[in-house]
C-alpha positions in Angstrom: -0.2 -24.1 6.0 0.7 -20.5 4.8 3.9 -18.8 6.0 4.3 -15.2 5.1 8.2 -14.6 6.5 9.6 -11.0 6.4 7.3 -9.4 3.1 8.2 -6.5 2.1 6.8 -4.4 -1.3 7.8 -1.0 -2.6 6.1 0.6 -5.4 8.1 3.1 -7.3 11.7 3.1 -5.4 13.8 5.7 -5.0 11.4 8.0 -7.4 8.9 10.8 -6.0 6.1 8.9 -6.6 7.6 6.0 -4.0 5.3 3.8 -2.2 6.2 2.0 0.7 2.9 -1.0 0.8 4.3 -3.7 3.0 7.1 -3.7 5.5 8.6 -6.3 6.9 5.1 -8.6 7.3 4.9 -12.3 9.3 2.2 -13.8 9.5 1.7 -17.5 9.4 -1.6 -19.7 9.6 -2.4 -22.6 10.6 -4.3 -25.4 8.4 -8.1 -24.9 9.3 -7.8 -21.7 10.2 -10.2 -18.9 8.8 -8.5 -15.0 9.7 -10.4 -12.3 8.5 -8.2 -9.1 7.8 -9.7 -5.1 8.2 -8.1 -2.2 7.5 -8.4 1.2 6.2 -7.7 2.2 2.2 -3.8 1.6 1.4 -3.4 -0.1 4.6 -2.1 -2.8 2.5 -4.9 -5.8 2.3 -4.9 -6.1 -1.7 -0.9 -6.0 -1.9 -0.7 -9.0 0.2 -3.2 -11.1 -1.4 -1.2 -10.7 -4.8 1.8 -11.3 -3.3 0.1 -14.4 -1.6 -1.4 -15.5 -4.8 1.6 -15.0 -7.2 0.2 -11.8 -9.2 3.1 -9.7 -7.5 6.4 -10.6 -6.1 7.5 -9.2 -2.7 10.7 -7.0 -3.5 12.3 -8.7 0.3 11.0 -12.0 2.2 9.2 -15.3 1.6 5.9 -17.3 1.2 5.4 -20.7 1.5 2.3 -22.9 1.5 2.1 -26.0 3.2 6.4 -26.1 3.5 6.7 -24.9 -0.3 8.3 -21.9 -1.3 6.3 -20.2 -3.6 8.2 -17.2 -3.3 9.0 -16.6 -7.6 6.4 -18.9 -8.8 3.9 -17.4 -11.3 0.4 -17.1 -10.5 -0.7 -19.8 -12.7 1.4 -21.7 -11.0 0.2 -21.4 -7.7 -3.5 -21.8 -8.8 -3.2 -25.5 -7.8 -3.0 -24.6 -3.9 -4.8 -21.4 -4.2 -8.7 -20.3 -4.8 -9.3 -16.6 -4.6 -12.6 -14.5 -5.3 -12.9 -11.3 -6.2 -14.7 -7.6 -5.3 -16.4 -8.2 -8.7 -18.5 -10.8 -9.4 -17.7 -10.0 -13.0 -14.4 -11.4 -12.2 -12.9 -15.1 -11.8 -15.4 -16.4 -14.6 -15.7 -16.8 -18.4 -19.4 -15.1 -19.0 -19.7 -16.6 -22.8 -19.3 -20.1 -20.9 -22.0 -22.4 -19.2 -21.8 -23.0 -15.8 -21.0 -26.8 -16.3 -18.1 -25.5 -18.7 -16.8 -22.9 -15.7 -16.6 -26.0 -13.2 -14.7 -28.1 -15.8 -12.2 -25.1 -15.7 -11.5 -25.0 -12.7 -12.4 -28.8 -11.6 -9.1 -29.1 -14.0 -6.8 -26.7 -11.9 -6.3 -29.7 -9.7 -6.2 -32.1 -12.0 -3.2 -33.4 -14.8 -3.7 -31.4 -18.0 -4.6 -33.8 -21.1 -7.0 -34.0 -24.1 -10.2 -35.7 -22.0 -13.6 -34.2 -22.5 -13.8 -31.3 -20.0 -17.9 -32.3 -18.7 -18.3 -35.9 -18.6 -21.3 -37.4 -16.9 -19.6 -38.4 -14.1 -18.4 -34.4 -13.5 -21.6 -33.5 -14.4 -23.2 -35.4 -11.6 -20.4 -33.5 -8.7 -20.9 -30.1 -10.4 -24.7 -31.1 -9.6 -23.9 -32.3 -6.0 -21.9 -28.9 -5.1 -24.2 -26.9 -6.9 -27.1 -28.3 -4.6 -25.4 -27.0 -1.7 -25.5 -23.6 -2.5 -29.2 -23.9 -2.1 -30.2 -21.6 -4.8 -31.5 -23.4 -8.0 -28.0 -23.5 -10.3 -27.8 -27.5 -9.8 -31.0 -27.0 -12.4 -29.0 -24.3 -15.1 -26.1 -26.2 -15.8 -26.4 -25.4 -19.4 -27.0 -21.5 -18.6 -24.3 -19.2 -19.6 -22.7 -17.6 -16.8 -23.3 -14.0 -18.0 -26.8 -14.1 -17.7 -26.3 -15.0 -13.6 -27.7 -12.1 -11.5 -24.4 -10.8 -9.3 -24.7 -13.0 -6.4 -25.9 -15.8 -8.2 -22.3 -15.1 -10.2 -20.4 -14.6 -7.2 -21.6 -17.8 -5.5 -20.7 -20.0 -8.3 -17.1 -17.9 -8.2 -17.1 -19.4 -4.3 -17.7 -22.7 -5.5 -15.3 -22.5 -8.0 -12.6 -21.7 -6.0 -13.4 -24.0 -3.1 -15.0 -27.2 -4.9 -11.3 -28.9 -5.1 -10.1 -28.0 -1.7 -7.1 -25.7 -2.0 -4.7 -25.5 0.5 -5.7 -21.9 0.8 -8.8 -20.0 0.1 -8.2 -15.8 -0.9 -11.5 -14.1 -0.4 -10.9 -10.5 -1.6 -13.9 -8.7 0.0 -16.1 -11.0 -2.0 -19.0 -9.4 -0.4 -18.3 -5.5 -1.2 -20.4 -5.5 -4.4 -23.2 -7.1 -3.5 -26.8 -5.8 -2.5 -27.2 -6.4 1.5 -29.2 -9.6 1.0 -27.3 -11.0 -1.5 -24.1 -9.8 0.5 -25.7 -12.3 3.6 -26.4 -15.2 1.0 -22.7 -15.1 0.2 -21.4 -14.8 3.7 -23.8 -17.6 4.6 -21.9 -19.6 2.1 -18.2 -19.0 3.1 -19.2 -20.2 6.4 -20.3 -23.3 5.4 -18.1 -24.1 2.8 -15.3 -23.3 4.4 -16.3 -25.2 7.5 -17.8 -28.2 5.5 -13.9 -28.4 3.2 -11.9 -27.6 6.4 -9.9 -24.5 4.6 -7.7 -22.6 5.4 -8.7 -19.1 4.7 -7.8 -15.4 4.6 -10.6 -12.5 4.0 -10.6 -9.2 3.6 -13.2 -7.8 4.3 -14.1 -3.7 5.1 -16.9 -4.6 6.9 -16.0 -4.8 10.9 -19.1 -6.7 12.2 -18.5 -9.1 9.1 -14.6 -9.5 10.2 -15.2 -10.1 13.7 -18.3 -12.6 13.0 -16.6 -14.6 10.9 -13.5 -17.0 11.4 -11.4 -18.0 14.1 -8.9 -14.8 14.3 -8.7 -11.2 13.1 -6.1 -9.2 12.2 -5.9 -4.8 11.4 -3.2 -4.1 9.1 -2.5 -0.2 8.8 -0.4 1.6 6.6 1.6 -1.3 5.8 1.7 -3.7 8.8 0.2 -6.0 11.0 -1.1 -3.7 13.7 -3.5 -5.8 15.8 -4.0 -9.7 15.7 -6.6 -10.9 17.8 -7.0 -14.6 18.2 -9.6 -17.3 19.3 -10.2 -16.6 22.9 -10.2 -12.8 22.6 -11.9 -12.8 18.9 -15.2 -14.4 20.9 -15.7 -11.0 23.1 -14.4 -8.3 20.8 -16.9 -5.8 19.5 -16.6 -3.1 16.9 -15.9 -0.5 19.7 -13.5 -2.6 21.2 -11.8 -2.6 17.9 -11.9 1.0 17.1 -10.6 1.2 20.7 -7.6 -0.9 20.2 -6.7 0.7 16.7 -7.0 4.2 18.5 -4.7 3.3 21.4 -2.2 1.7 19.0 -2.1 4.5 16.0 -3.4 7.4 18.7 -5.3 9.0 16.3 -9.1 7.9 14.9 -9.9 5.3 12.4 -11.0 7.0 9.1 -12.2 5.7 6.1 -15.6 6.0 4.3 -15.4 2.8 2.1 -15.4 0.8 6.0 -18.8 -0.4 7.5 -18.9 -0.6 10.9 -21.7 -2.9 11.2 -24.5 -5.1 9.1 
């Protein structure tokens, strides 16, 4: 489903102020799966989303989502296969709208642009359905302007927003990092489910450890621009944090360091 072949991004070549943030990354995943990514600040997480999503191109290599080069499309372009969701729950919204109005945004992504009514009744009755499902009370507040949503309120409607059409790939761009513990646990509830109840295929980064080897079906460490660890099904089911630090220490020999990383819950 997504086919990252040979990615490689340089920031500022051949100046002082030259930064080397991907080299030479593959990584491809299956259709269903759900990888979680960790790694430490400028290990390279963030860099590969954009290039994944479109808001960067790589300077050397290839993506393609299910068999389509995407490689110099736009990111606009690319919002038809892709839903991503931001560190900020500010983010991936239009406040000053309703939430009935947000869903007809981006119920439209997947649909043929025209000059039809963006909330009919018939949309308002599946923006209804999928807001039931989230279990907290918005299926009641479609008229309520999204800027009055508390932060995880906001951040699960972003989730549902970028899920409710089933893209071929889901971005989750430590979705969770803002968020109050409890409300950080409401939205990790969520991303389970949803992502098991649409079947997508998803990558999430995540700088909580516990969170990354909780969640999904494979885990990979990225560090200082690569893919240093990738841990799959059978050997995802007994890994702990430890084991984790363990393996980044006897890869990189040195300690894993970073104060924005949660070890556990």
């Amino acid at each position: 489903m997504l086919n990252i072949h040979n990615v490689t991004k340089i920031f500022n070549a051949d100046t002082p102020d030259e930064k080397i943030a991907l080299t030479n990354i593959d990584l491809q995943l299956e259709k269903g799966d759900f990888v979680t990514v960790i790694g430490s600040n400028g290990a390279g997480k963030s860099t590969l989303m954009n290039i994944i999503s479109g808001v960067m191109q790589p300077d050397i290599g290839q993506v393609k989502i299910g068999g389509k080069d995407m490689s110099n499309l736009p990111e606009y372009r690319r919002s038809q296969w892709i839903g991503r969701v931001f560190q900020d729950p500010m983010a991936g919204t239009s406040p000053s709208m309703t939430i009935e109005e947000n869903l007809a945004l981006a119920y439209a992504r997947s649909k043929k642009r025209g000059l039809r009514l963006g909330v009919t009744n018939k949309r308002r009755a599946i923006f209804r359905e999928h807001l039931l499902k989230l279990g907290i009370g918005l299926e009641n507040r479609l008229n309520a302007k999204v800027g009055l949503l508390s932060g995880g309120e906001r951040q699960a409607l972003s989730l549902l927003m970028a899920t409710f059409t089933e893209p071929q790939i889901l971005l989750l761009d430590e979705h969770t990092a803002a968020l109050d513990p409890s409300r950080a646990e409401l939205i990790t509830r969520l991303t389970k489910q949803i992502v098991e109840d649409f079947h997508l295929t998803t990558l999430m980064v995540t700088h909580n450890m516990e969170q990354a080897i909780r969640l999904g079906n494979r885990l990979i460490m990225m560090d200082k621009g690569r893919i240093i660890l990738d841990i799959k099904t059978a050997d995802k089911q007994d890994l702990t944090v430890e084991k984790l630090l363990h393996e980044f220490e006897k890869i990189r020999g040195e300690k894993f360091v970073d104060d924005r990383v949660v070890l556990g819950s």
